[in-house]
C-alpha positions as CSV (number, residue, x, y, z in Angstrom):
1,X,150.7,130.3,8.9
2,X,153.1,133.3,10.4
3,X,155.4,133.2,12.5
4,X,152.7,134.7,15.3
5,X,149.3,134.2,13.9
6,X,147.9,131.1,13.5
7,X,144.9,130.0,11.3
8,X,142.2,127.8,12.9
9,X,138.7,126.0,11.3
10,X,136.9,127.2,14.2
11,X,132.8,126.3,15.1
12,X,130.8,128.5,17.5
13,X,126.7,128.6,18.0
14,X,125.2,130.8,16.0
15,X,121.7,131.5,17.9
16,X,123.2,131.0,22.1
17,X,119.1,131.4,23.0
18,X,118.8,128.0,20.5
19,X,120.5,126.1,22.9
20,X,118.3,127.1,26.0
21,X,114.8,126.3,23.7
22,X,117.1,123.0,22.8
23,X,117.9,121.7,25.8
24,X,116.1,123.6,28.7
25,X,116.3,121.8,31.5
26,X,120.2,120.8,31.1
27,X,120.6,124.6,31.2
28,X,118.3,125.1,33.9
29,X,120.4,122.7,36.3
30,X,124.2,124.0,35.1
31,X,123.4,127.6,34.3
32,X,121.8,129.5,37.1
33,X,119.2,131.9,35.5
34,X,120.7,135.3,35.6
35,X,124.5,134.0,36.8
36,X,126.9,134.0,33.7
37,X,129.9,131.7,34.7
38,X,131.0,131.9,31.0
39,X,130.4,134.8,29.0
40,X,128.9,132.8,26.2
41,X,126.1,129.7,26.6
42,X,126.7,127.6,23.0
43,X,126.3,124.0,22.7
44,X,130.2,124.0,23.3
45,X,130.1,125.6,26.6
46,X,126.8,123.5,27.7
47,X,128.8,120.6,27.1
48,X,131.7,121.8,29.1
49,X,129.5,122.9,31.7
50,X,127.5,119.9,32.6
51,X,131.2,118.0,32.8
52,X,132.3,120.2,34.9
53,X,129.2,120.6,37.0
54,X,129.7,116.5,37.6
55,X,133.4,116.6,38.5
56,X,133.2,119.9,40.6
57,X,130.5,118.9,42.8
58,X,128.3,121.3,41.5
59,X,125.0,119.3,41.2
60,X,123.6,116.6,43.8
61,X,125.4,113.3,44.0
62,X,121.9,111.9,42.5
63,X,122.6,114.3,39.6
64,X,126.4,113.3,39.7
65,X,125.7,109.7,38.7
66,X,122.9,109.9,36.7
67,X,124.3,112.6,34.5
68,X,128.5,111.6,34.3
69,X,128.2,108.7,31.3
70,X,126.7,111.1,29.1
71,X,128.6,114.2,30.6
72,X,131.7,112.3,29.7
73,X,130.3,111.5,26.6
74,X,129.7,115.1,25.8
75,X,133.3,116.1,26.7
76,X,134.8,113.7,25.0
77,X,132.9,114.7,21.6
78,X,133.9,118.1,22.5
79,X,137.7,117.4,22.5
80,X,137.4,115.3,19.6
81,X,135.6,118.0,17.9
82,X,138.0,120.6,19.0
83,X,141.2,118.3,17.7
84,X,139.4,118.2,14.5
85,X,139.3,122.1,14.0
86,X,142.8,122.6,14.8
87,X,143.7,119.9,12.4
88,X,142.0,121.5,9.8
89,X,139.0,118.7,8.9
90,X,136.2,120.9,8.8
91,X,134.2,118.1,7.5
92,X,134.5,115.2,9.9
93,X,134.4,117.9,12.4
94,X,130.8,118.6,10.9
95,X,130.1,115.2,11.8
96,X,131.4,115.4,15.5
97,X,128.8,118.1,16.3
98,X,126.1,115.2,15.6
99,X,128.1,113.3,18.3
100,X,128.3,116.2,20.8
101,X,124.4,117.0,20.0
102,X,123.1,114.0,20.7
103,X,125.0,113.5,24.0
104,X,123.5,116.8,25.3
105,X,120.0,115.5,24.0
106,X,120.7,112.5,26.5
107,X,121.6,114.6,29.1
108,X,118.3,116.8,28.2
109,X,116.4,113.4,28.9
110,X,117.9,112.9,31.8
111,X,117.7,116.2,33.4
112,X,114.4,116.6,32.5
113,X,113.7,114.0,35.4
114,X,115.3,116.3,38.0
């Protein structure tokens, strides 16, 4: 690395409208249709968004506790994933994305009941 510049293993979504076909209802109830409170909708930033959807309040408190143990699940895998990138271990971060996938398809079940 430089001085300035560093060099990161980095993971993004490739197809954003994959996520809303994966997960539709989760997006539904953090993403208002039409309202972009991030410029990008991955699986990273769904995953951010439904933890901070539960600690900001932003859904009903019926929503709140039905959704925080997997929420928190999902941000947790997030972080981990993250760490992994910027320590350069592309391949057990590989495997975290299973992790942080199939937190969001819990929270996909659970939304689904909203």
């Amino acid at each position: 690395m430089g001085r300035l510049l560093q060099v990161r293993v980095s993971a993004w979504t490739f197809d954003e409208k994959a996520v809303t076909k994966e997960w539709p209802a989760l997006c539904n109830l953090v993403w208002e249709e039409g309202t972009f409170s991030t410029p990008k909708r991955g699986v990273m930033e769904l995953a951010e968004a439904v933890h901070t959807a539960c600690q900001a309040g932003l859904v009903s408190d019926e929503q709140v506790a039905a959704l925080e143990g997997s929420a928190g699940d999902a941000y947790r895998a997030l972080e981990a994933l993250k760490e992994l990138l910027a320590d350069w271990k592309p391949s057990e971060a590989d495997k975290q994305t299973y992790a942080l996938e199939d937190a969001l398809d819990r929270l996909e079940d659970i939304a689904a009941k909203f």
